[in-house]
C-alpha positions as CSV (number, residue, x, y, z in Angstrom):
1,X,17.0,50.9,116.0
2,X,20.5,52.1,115.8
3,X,22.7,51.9,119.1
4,X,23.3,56.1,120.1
5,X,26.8,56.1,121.4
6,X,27.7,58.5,124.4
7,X,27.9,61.5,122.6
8,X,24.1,61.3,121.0
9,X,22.9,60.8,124.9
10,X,25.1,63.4,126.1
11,X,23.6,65.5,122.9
12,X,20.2,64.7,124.4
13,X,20.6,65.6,127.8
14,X,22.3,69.0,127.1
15,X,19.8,70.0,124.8
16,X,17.4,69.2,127.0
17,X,18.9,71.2,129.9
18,X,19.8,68.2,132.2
19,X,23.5,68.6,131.9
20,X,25.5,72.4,132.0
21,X,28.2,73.0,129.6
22,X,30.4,72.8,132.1
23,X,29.7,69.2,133.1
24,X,28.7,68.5,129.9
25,X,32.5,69.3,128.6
26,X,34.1,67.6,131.7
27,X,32.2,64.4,130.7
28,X,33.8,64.5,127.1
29,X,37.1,64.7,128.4
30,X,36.5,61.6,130.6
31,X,35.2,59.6,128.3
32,X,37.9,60.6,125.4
33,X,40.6,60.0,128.4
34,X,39.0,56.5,129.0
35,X,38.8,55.4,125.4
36,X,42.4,56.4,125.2
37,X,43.8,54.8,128.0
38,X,42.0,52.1,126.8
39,X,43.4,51.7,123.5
40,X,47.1,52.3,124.8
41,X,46.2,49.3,127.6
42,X,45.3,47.3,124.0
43,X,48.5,48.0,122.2
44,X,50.5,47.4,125.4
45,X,49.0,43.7,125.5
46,X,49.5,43.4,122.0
47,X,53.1,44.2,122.1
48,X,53.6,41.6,125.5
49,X,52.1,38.9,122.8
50,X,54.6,39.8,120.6
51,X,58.0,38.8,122.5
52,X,58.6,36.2,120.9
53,X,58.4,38.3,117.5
54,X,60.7,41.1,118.9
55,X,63.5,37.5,120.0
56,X,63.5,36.3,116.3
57,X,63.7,39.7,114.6
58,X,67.1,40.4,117.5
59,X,68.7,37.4,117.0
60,X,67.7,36.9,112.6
61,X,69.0,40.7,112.0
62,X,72.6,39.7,114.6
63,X,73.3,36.3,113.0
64,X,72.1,37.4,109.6
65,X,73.2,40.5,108.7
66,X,76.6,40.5,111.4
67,X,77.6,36.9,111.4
68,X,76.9,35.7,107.8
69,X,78.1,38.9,106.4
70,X,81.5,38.8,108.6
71,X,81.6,34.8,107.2
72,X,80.9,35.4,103.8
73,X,82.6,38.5,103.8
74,X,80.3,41.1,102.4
75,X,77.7,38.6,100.3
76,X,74.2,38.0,101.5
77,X,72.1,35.8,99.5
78,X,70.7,38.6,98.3
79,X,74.0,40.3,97.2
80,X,75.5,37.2,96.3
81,X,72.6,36.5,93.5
82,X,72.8,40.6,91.9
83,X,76.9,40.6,92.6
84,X,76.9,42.5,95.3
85,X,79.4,42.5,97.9
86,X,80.1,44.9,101.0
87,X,83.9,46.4,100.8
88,X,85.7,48.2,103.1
89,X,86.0,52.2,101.5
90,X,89.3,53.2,102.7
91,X,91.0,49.8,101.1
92,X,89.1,47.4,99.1
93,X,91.4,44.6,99.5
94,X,91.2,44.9,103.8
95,X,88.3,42.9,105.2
96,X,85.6,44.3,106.6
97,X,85.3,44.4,110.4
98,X,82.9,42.7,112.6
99,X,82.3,46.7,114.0
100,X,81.4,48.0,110.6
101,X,79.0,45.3,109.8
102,X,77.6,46.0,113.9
103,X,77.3,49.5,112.5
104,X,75.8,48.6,109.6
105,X,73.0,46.6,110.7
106,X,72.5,49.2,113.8
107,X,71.8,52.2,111.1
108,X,70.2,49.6,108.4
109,X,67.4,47.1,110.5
110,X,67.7,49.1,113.9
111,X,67.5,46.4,116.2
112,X,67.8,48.9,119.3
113,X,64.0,49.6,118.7
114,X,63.0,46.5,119.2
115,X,65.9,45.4,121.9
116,X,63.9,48.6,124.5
117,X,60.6,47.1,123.3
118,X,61.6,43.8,124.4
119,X,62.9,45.9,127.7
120,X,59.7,48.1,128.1
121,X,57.5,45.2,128.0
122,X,58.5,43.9,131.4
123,X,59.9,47.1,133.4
124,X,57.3,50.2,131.8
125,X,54.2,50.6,132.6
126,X,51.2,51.0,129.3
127,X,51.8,55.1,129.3
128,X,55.4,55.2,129.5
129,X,56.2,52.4,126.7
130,X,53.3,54.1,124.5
131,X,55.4,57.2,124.6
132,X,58.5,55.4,124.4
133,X,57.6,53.2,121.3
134,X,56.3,56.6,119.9
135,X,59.5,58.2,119.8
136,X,61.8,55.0,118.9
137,X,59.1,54.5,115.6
138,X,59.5,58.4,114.7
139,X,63.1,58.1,115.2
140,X,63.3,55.3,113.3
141,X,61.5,56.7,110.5
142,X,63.6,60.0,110.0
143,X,67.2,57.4,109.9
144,X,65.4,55.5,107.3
145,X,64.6,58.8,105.5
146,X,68.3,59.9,105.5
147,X,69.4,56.9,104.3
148,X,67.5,56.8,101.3
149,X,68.1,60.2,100.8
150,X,72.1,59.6,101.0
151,X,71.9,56.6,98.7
152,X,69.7,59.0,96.1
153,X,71.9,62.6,95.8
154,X,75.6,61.2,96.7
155,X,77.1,60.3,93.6
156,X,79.1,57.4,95.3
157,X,75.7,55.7,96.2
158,X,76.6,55.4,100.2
159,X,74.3,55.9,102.5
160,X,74.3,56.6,106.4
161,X,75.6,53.4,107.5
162,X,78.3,53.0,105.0
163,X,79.7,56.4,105.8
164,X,79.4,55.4,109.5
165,X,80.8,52.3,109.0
166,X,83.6,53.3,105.8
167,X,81.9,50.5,103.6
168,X,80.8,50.6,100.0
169,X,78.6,48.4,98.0
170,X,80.4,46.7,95.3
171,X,79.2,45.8,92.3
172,X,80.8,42.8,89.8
173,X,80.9,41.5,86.8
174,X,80.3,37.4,85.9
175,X,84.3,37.3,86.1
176,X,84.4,39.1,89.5
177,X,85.7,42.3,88.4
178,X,84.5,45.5,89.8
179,X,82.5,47.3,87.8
180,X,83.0,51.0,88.8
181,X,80.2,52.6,87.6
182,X,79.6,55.4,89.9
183,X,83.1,56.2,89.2
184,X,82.5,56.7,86.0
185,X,79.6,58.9,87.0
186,X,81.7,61.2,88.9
187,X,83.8,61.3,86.2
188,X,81.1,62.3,83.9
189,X,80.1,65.0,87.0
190,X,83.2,66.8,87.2
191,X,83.4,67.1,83.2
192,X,80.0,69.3,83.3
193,X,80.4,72.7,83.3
194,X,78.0,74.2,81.1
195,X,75.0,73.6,78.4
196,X,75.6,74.5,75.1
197,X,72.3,73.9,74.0
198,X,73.2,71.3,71.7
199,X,73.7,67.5,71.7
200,X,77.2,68.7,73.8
201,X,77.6,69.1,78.0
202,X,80.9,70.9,78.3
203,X,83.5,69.7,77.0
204,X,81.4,65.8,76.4
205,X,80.0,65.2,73.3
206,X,77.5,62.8,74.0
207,X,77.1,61.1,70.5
208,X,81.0,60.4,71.1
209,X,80.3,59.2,75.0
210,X,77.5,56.8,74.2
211,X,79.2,54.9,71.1
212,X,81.6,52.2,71.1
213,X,84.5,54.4,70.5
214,X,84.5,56.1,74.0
215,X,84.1,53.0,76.0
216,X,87.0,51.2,74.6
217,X,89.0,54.2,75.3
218,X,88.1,53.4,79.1
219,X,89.0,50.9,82.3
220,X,85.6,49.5,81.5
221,X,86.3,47.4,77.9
222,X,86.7,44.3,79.8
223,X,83.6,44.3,81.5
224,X,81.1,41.2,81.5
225,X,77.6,42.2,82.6
């Protein structure tokens, strides 16, 4: 026979006429309020077991993404292997400073989050750090959103942290020269006025813009992809 779980016995007993409404309702709430003190007690001993976690993920994201971008100036692995490097927006040819890359990483891989979990686990109690992981995760969430969205709709490609920080993402060539694509975009952008309904945009005809003709006319002829 199938196990009848709380609410099938309360079910019995009110129909039955053994419990009122009233004490029938109260004992929903106090079983609902015990199953969910009971899970947040769960994911409070879950997150103690994962300190250790919440250590490596502080210190990987500081030396990682701060120190190794500070000594390699701008190249994670991952950069370094699509030709990617982190400049400095105001002056391309001025290091990046340790505070941008801090910046950077605080907007990027949000190490705070985990930095007051790591805090909450020994000084909150289950409710409070329930709540407070809550809000940090939702918070969280919407930065991430405004990132991407940044990254998507400017036409420079920076996001949050690099407007924060004054830093671009760079992209080069096998010779090390920039390519300046989204400069070329912009370019493109500001030459778009109108549509003439043909194969023209403004004052771009785009039959001229995609051949040979147009690109060797540009700072982009040199380019090695």
């Amino acid at each position: 026979k199938e196990q009848s779980t709380y609410t099938d016995i309360l079910n019995e007993y009110y129909k039955d006429n053994k419990l009122t409404k009233k004490n029938y309702d109260k004992l929903i709430k106090k079983i609902d309020k015990y199953y969910e003190n009971t899970s947040i007690e769960l994911y409070f001993k879950t997150e103690k077991n994962s300190i250790l976690y919440f250590v490596i993920y502080i210190l990987t994201v500081v030396i990682y993404f701060i120190g190794f971008n500070k000594y390699t100036n701008g190249q994670t692995l991952g950069k370094k292997l699509m030709r990617l490097k982190i400049v400095n927006n105001s002056n391309e040819t001025c290091d990046v400073s340790v505070w941008s890359y801090i910046v950077r990483c605080l907007v990027l891989y949000q190490p705070i989050s985990y930095i007051v979990k790591l805090i909450g686990v020994y000084f909150m109690n289950a409710s409070m750090y329930y709540d407070v992981s809550n809000f940090m995760v939702t918070i969280q969430g919407y930065v991430e959103m405004l990132v991407l969205a940044m990254i998507m709709i400017r036409l420079d490609g920076r996001g949050l942290q690099d407007i924060l920080a004054n830093t671009r993402v760079a992209l080069y060539d096998r010779n090390g020269n920039e390519i300046k694509d989204k400069l070329l975009k912009r370019e493109i952008y500001d030459k778009v006025k109108d549509y003439s309904g043909e194969n023209r945009i403004g004052n771009i005809d785009f039959e001229a813009f995609t051949s040979k003709e147009f690109f060797s006319n540009t700072d982009y002829e040199d380019v090695n992809i």
